[in-house]
C-alpha positions as CSV (number, residue, x, y, z in Angstrom):
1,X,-155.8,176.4,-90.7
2,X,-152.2,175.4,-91.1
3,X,-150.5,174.5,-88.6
4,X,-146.4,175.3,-87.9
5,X,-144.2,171.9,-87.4
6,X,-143.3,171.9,-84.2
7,X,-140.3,169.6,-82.6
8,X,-138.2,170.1,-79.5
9,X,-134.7,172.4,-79.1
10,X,-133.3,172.6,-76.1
11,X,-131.9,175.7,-74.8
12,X,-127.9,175.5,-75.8
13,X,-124.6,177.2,-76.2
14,X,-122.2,177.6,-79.3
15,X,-119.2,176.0,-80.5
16,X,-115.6,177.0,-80.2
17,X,-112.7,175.0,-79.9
18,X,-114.4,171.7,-80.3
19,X,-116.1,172.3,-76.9
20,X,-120.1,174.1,-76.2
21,X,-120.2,176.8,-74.2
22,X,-123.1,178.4,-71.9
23,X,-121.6,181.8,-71.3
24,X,-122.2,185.1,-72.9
25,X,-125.7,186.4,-73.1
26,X,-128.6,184.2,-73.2
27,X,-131.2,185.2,-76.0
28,X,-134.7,184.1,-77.0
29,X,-135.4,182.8,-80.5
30,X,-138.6,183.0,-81.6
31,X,-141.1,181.5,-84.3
32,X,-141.5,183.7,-86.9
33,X,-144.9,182.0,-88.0
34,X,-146.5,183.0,-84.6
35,X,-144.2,184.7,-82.2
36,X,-143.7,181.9,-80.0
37,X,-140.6,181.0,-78.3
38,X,-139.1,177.7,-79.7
39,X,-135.6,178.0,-77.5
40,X,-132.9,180.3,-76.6
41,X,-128.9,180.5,-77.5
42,X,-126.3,181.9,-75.9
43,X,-125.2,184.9,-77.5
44,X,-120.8,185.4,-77.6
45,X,-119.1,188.5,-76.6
46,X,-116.1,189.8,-78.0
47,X,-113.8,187.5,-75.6
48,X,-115.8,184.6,-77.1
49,X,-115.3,186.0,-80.5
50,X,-111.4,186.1,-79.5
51,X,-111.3,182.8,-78.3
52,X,-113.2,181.4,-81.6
53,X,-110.2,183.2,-83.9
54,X,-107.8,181.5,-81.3
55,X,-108.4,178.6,-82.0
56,X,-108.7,178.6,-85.5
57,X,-105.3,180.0,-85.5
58,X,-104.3,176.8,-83.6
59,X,-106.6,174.3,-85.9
60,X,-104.7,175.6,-89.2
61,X,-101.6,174.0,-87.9
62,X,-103.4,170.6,-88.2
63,X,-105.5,171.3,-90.7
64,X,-103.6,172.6,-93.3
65,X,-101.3,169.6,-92.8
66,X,-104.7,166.8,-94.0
67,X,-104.2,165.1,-96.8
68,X,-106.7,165.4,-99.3
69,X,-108.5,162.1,-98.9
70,X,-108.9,162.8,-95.3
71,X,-110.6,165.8,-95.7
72,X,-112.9,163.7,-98.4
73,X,-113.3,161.7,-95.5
74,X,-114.8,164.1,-93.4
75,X,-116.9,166.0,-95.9
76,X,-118.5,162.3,-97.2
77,X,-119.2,161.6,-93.4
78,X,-120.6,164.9,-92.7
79,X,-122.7,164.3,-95.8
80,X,-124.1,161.3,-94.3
81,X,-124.3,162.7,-90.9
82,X,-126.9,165.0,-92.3
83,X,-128.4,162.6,-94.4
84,X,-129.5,160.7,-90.9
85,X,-130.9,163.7,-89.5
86,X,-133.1,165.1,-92.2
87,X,-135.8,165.3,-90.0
88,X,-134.5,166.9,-87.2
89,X,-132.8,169.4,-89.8
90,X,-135.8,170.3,-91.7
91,X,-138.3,170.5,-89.0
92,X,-135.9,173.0,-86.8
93,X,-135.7,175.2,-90.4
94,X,-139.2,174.9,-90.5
95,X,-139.4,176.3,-86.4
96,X,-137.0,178.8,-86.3
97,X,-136.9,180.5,-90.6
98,X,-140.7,180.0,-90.6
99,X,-140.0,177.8,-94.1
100,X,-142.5,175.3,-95.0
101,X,-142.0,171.6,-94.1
102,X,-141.4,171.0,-98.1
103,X,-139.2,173.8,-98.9
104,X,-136.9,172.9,-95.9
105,X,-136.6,169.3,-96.5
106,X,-135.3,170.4,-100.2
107,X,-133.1,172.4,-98.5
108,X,-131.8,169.5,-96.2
109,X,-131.2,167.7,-99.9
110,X,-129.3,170.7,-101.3
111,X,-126.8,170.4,-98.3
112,X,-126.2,166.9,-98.4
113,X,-125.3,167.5,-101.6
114,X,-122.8,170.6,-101.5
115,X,-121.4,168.7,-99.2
116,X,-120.8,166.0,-101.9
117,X,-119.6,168.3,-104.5
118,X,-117.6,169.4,-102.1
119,X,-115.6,166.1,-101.1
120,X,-115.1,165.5,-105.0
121,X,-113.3,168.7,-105.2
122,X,-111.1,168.5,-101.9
123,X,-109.0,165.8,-104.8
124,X,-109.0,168.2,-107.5
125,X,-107.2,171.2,-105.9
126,X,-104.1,170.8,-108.5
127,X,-101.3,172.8,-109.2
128,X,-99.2,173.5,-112.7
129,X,-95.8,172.4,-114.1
130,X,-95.0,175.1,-116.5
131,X,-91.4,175.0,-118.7
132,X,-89.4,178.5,-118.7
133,X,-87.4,178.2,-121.7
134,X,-88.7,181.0,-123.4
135,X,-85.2,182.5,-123.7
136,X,-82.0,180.4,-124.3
137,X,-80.5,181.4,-120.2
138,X,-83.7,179.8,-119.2
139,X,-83.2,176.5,-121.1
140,X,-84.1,173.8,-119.0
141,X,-86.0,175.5,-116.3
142,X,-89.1,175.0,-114.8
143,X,-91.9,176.8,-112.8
144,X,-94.2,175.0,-110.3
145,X,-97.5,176.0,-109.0
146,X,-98.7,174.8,-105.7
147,X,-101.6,175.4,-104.1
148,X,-101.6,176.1,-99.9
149,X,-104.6,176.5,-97.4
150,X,-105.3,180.2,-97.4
151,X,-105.5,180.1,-93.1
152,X,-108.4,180.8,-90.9
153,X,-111.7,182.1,-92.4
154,X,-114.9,183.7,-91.2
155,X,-118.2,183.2,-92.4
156,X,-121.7,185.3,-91.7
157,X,-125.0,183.6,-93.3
158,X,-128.6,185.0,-93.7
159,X,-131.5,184.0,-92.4
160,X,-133.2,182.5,-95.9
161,X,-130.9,180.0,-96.3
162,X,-129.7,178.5,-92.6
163,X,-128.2,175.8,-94.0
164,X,-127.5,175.4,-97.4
165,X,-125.9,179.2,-97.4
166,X,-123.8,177.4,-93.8
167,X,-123.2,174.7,-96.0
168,X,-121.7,176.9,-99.2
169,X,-119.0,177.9,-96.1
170,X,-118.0,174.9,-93.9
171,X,-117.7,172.6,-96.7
172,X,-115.2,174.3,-99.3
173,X,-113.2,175.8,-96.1
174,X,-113.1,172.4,-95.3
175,X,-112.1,170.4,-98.6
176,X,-109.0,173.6,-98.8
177,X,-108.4,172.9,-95.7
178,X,-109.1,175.9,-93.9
179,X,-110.4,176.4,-90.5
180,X,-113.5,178.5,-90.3
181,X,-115.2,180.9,-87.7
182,X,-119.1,181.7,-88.5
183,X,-121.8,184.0,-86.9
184,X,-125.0,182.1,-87.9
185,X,-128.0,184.6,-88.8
186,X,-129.1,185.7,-85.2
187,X,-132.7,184.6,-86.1
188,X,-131.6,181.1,-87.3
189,X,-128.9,179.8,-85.4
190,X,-130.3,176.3,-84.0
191,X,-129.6,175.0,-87.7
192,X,-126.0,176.2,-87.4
193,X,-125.8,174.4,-84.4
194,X,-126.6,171.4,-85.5
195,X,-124.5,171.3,-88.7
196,X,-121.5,171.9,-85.8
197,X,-122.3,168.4,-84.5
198,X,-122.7,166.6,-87.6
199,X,-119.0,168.4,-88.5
200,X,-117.7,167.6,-84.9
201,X,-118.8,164.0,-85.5
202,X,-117.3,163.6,-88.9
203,X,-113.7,163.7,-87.2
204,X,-112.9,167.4,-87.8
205,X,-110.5,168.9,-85.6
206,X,-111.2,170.7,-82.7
207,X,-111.4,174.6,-83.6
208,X,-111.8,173.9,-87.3
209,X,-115.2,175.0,-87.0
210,X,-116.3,177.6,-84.6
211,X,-120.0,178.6,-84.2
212,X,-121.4,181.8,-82.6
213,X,-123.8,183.8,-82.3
214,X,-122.6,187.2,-82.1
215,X,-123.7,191.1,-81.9
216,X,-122.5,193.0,-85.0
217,X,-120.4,195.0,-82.7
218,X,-119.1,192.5,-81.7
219,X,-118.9,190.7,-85.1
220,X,-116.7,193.2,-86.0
221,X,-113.7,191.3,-84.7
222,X,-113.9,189.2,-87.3
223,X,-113.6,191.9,-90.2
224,X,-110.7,193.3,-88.4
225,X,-108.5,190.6,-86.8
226,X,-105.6,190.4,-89.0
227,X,-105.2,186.7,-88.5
228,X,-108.3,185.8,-90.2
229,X,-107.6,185.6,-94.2
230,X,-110.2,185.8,-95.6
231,X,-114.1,186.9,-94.6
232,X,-117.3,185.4,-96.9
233,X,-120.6,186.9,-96.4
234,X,-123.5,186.5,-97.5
235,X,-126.5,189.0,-97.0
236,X,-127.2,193.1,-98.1
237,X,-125.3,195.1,-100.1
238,X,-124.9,197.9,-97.5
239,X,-123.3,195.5,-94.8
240,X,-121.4,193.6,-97.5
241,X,-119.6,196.8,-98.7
242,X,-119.1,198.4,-95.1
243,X,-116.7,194.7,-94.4
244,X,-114.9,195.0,-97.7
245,X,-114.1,199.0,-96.5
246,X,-112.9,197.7,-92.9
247,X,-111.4,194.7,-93.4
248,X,-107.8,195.9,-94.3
249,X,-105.7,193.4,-96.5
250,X,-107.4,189.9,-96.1
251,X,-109.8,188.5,-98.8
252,X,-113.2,189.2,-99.3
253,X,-116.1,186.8,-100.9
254,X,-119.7,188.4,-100.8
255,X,-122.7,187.3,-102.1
256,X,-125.2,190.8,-101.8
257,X,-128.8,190.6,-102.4
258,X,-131.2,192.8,-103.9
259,X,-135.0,194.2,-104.1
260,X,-135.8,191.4,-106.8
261,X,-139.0,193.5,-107.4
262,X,-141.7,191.9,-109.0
263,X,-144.4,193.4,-111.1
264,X,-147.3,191.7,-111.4
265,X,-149.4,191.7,-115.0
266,X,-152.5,189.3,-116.0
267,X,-150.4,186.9,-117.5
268,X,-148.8,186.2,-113.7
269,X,-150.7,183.6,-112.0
270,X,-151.1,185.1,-108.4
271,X,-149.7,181.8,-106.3
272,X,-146.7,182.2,-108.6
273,X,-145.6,185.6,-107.1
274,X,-146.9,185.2,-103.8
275,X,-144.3,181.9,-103.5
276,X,-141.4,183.9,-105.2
277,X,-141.9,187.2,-103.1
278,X,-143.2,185.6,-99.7
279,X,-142.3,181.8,-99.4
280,X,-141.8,182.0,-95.5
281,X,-144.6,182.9,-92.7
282,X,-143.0,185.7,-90.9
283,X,-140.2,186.5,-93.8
284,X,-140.4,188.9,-96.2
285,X,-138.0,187.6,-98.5
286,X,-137.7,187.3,-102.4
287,X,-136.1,184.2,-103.9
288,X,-135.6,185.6,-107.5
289,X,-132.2,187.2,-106.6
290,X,-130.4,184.8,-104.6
291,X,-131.6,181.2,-106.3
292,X,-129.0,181.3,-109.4
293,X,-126.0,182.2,-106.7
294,X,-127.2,179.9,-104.2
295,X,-127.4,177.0,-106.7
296,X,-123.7,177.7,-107.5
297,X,-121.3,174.7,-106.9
298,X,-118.6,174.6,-104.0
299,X,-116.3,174.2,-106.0
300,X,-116.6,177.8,-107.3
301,X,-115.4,179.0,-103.5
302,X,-112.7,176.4,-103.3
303,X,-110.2,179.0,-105.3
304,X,-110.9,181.6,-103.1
305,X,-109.8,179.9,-100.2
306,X,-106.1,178.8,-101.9
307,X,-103.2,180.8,-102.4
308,X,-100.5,181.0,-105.2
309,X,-96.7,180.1,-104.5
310,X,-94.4,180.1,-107.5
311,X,-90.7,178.1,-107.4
């Protein structure tokens, strides 16, 4: 019989302002391959959720001021710091998303890699030089395009994906240099977790990333708050389209998923549609409609996160 990888997660709080907290409401996580309870989190209120914003508000002074190669800096180092923990990464996906030991270690590879693409691409953020003389009172005028840090962000990830889909947020908010607040999936949040240290570790500033798990009433803080710019989420149609209706004026990125129903006929070998449909003990899940989006560069979110001044 198969037996679930098993490795050890302590019992730990979440991330805001460069600092871990043990407050809020401590709560289980559990194996979805057999029940079993692999560690617990501590679960943010809406104070915590207030704080988290805080100090992203405060971070964006610093980080929007990074030159580009230090944000390269950080993204290669964070790169590496996962690339030293691929174990530890892949095994606590394997625990906590029920994903088998192969599928997570590709998933480990995929990260290290966004995280790549996205320090190639924290250089490339250019802006345009554009001559006006299109009529002869504009003769020798020009228009410049610059590109600025959009501000504070917030990110909320699925479940399927607990750290690649992480990964397709901290890394462009980071190489646009944007701080970022994200509520991990409440199932999977011991992967968030430990992305937040290799990030802390890279040299990030304090606040830049914030990491919480959080109730969706309480979640709702972030789709409100007026100083966060811009919300990207990733997950069902029905949530994705209730944020876009309450968020007011800031930005919105989602990435919605779908029934990706499959019909099986003769010419469909069974293991084919049984690893498609049901790849996760525990999960039921369908990869069909998520794995062309997922497999998206950063660099497709790093416009997103920029705004447009004209001089």
């Amino acid at each position: 019989m198969a037996q679930m990888t098993v490795t050890p997660v302590s019992t730990q709080g979440f991330f805001v302002d460069g600092k871990w907290w043990e407050e809020g409401d401590p709560v289980e996580i559990r194996a979805p391959y057999d029940g079993s309870v692999i560690g617990s989190v501590f679960q943010g209120r809406r104070e915590h959720a207030e704080a988290a914003i805080a100090a992203a508000v405060k971070a964006f002074g610093t980080t929007r001021r990074l030159p580009a190669f230090e944000r390269q800096r950080v993204l290669r180092r964070v790169s590496e710091n996962i690339s030293e923990r691929k174990q530890e990464f892949a095994r606590t996906m394997a625990q906590e998303a029920g994903k088998p030991i192969k599928a997570a270690r590709t998933e480990v590879e995929r990260a290290i890699f966004t995280f790549n693409v996205a320090a190639e691409e924290s250089t490339r953020i250019y802006g345009e030089y554009l001559p006006l003389d299109w009529q002869e009172f504009t003769a020798g005028r020009w228009g410049i395009v610059r590109r600025f840090p959009l501000g504070p962000i917030a990110g909320i990830t699925p479940f399927n994906f607990p750290l690649n889909l992480v990964a397709h947020k901290v890394a462009p908010a980071i190489a646009a240099g944007c701080p970022l607040v994200l509520k991990p999936a409440p199932q999977t949040p011991f992967t968030a977790m430990l992305l937040a240290e290799a990030v802390q570790q890279a040299g990030w500033p304090d606040g830049g990333l914030n990491v919480l798990p959080l109730s969706n009433e309480d979640a709702g803080l972030l789709v409100t708050d007026e100083r966060i710019k811009l919300i990207s989420f990733t997950g069902s149609a029905a949530v994705g389209w209730e944020i876009k209706k309450n968020c007011g004026k800031k930005k919105v990125v989602l990435e919605l998923g779908g029934n990706a129903g499959v019909m099986p006929i003769w010419l469909t070998p069974p293991t084919a549609v049984w690893w498609e449909g049901f790849p996760m003990p525990g999960r039921l899940v369908s990869r069909c409609s998520a794995s062309w989006w997922n497999a998206r560069p950063a660099q497709g979110s790093l416009t997103c996160l920029s705004k447009v001044s004209k001089s």
